[in-house]
N, C-alpha and C positions, 0 to 999 in steps of 0.2 A: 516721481518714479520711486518704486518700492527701493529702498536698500539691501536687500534682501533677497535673493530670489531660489524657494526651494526646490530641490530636483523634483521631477516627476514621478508621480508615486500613483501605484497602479491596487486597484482596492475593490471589494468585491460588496455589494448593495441587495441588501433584501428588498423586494420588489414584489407587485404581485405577480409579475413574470417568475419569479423564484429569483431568482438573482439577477443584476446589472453591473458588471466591468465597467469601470470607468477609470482613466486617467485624469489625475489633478496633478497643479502645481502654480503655487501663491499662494499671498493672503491677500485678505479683502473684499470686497462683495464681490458675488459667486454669480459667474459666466458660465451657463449652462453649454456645449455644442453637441451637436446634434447631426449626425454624419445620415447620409444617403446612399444611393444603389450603385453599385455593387462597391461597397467602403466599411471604415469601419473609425474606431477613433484617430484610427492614424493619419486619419486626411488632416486633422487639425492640428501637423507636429510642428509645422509653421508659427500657428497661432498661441501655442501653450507656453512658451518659454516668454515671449514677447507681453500676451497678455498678463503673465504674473511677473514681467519688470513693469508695467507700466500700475503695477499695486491692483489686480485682481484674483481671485480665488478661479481660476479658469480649470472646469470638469468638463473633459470629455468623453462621452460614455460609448459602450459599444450598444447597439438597437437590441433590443430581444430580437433573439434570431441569427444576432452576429456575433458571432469573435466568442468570447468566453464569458457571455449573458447567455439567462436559457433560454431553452427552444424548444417553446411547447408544442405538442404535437396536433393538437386542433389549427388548424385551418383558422376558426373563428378568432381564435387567440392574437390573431397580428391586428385586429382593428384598432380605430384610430381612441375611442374611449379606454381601450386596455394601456395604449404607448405613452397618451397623456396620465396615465394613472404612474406607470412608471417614472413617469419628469419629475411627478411630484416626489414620488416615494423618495425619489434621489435628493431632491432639495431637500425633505424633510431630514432623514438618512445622516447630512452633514449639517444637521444641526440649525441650519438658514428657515428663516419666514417665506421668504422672497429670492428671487434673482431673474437678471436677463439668461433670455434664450435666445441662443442663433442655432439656424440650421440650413444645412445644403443642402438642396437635391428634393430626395423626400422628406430629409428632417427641415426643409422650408417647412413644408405643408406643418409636419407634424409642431411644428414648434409653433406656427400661428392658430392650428387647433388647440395647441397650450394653450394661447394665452386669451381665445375666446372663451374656452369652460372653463378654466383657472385665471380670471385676471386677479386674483389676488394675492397668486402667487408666482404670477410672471409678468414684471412691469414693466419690460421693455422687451424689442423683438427684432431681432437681424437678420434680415432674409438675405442668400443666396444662392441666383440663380434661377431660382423658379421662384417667378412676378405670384402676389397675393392675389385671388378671384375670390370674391365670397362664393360660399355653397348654394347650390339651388341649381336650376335648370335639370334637362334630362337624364335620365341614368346613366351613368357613367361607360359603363358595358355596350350600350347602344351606340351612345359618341363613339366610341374608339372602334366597332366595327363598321361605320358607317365610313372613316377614316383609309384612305389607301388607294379604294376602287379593287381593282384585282388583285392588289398587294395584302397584305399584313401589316399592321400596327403592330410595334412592338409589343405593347401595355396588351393588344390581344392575345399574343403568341406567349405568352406570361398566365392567363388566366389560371386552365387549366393547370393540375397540380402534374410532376412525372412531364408533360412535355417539353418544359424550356430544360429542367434540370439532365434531362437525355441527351440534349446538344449541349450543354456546358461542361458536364464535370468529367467525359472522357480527358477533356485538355481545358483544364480550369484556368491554369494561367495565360497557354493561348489563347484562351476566348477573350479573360479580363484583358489582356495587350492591347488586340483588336479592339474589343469595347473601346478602355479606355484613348486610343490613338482616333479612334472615327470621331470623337467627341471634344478633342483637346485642337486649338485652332491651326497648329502648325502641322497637323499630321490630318486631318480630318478630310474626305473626298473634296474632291470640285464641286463648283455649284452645277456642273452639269453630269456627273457621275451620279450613279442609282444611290438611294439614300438609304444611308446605313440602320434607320429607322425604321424602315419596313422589309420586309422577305416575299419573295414569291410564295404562292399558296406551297408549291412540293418544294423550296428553297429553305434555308437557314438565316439568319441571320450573319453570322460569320462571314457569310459568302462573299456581303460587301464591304467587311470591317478592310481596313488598310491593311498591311503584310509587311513585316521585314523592317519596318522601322519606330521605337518607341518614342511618344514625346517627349520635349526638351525638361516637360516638371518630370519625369516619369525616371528614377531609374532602374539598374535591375536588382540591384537590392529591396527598393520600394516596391517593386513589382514579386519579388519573393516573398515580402511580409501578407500582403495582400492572398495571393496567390493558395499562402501557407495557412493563412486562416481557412479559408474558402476548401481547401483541398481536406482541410480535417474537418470539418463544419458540416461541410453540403452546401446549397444554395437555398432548399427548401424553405427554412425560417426567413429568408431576403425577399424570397419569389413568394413569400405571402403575406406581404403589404402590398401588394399588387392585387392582389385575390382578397381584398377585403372591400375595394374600392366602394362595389351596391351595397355594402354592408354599413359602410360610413356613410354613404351617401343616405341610407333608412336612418341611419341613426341619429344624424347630425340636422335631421332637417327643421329643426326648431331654431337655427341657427343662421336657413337660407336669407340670403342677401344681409348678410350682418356686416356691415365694417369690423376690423380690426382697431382701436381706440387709441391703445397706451402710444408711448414713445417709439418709432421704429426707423429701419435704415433699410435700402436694398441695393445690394450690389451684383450685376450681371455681366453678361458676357455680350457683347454685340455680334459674335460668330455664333453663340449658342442659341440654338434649335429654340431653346425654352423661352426665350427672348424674343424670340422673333414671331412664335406663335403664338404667346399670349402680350406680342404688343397692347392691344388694347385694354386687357388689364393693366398695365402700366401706364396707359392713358388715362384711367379709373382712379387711379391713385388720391386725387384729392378728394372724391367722393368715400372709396374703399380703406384707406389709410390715412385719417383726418391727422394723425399726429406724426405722420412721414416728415423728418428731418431731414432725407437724403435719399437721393436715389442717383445711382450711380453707376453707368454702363462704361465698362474697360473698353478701348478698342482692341482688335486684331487677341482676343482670348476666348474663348471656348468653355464646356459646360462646368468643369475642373479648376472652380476660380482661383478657392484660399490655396491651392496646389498651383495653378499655373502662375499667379501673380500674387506672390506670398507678402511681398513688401505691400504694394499698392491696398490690398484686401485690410493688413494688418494697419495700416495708417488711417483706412476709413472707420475702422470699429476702433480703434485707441481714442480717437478727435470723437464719434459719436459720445462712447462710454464716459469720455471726461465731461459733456454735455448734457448728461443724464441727469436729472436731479437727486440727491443724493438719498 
């Protein structure tokens, strides 16, 4: 354990996005995290204090697009070669060769596209939430509307630019509530109530989010930070890593059916959505993840891991990190 441990210090990163916000705190080899949809670094306030007692440099940044990183106005700008360019800028930025990357949500994805086109500057890799698939199969765009039958995929209803952003930001914070409660295991529908994942063709989303009560990680100061970024921000630059998906899917395809190599962990939710649909990637794992140390589903927690089970989350990446070769 560090002797040590410095406050969190918030600092501003030349990038090729123009700049990346990120929060640090520690020393020692540098803990990349990597937040997801609709977040920002502040999903990781759990993991930052704990990471730099246990002697890490633990940075958590905010995505281009979110919180106070820029936000470029191309559409093309959110793909997944531009966010990996950003990982690095930031490792480089602090001075480091190397470091571990973890990410939630979409910074899964983006953080194992780290470390497929940078393994030499991301040696190890902690997924949560959403199971590793190598790239390949059909266009991504296709899947997700072929998804639903009469309903809507969300990831469809997201494509287009100006449409999700016209139901969310009249009521930013009511919307995140709802998101984040339909996804969190103690607040989230029945298994036999309409799924908050898709919308009627003339419906919303919202329509089936929960109403009137936040979950137990959630409170409502945590819900005003979030909230307060988003309501000064917009959602645009968030809703356009969603809208680059055919775009990475073109660009990334020298990388189809690749394992991911280095050292890695994944931690899930056995109520989350993510989990349960890409089980069979998580059955893939010895084939996709030859260097998987761990993989490890919570019960009874939902999509919102390092938030709903801060202790459990923070004790699997402490035990992985001290296993790491140094």
């Amino acid at each position: 354990m560090s002797s040590r441990v410095t406050n969190p210090t918030h600092r501003l990163i030349s990038s090729p996005a123009g700049r990346i916000h990120l929060v640090e705190q520690g020393t020692g080899p540098l803990v990349l995290l990597v937040h997801g949809f609709p977040e920002s670094w502040y999903s990781w306030r759990h993991q930052l204090p704990v990471l730099a007692a246990a002697g890490y440099r633990a940075a958590a940044i905010d995505v281009r697009g979110y919180g106070r990183s820029s936000r470029p106005g191309d559409v093309a700008a959110y793909r997944m070669l531009d966010l990996v360019a950003d990982n690095v800028a930031v490792v480089r930025a602090l001075g480091e060769e190397s470091a571990v990357i973890v990410g939630h949500d979409w910074g899964a994805t983006i953080a194992a596209d780290s470390a497929l086109l940078e393994p030499e500057v991301f040696r190890a890799v902690g997924l949560l939430s959403v199971p590793y698939a190598p790239h390949g199969g059909p266009r991504p765009s296709e899947v997700f509307a072929r998804m639903g039958g009469d309903e809507e995929f969300y990831v469809s209803r997201f494509q287009r630019p100006g449409r999700a952003e016209a139901e969310i930001e009249p009521d930013v914070r009511g919307w995140l509530a709802g998101f984040y409660a339909a996804m969190s295991a103690d607040t989230m529908p029945a298994p036999d109530a309409p799924d908050p994942h898709f919308a009627g063709r003339d419906g919303a989303l919202r329509d089936r989010f929960p109403a009137g009560r936040l979950p137990a990680w959630l409170s409502e100061h945590d819900l005003d930070v979030y909230a307060g970024e988003f309501e000064r921000t917009g959602l645009t630059g968030a809703l356009n890593r969603y809208r680059n998906m055919d775009r990475d899917w073109e660009d990334l395809a020298a990388l189809d059916g690749a394992p991911l190599t280095q050292p890695s962990v994944f931690i899930g939710g056995r109520s989350d959505a993510s989990t349960m649909w890409l089980a069979d990637a998580i059955d893939a794992y010895p084939t996709t993840l030859p260097g998987l140390t761990g993989c490890h589903l919570l019960d009874d927690c939902g999509h919102w891991i390092q938030q709903e089970r801060p202790a459990e989350v923070n004790r699997i990446l402490t035990d992985w990190l001290a296993s790491l070769p140094a």
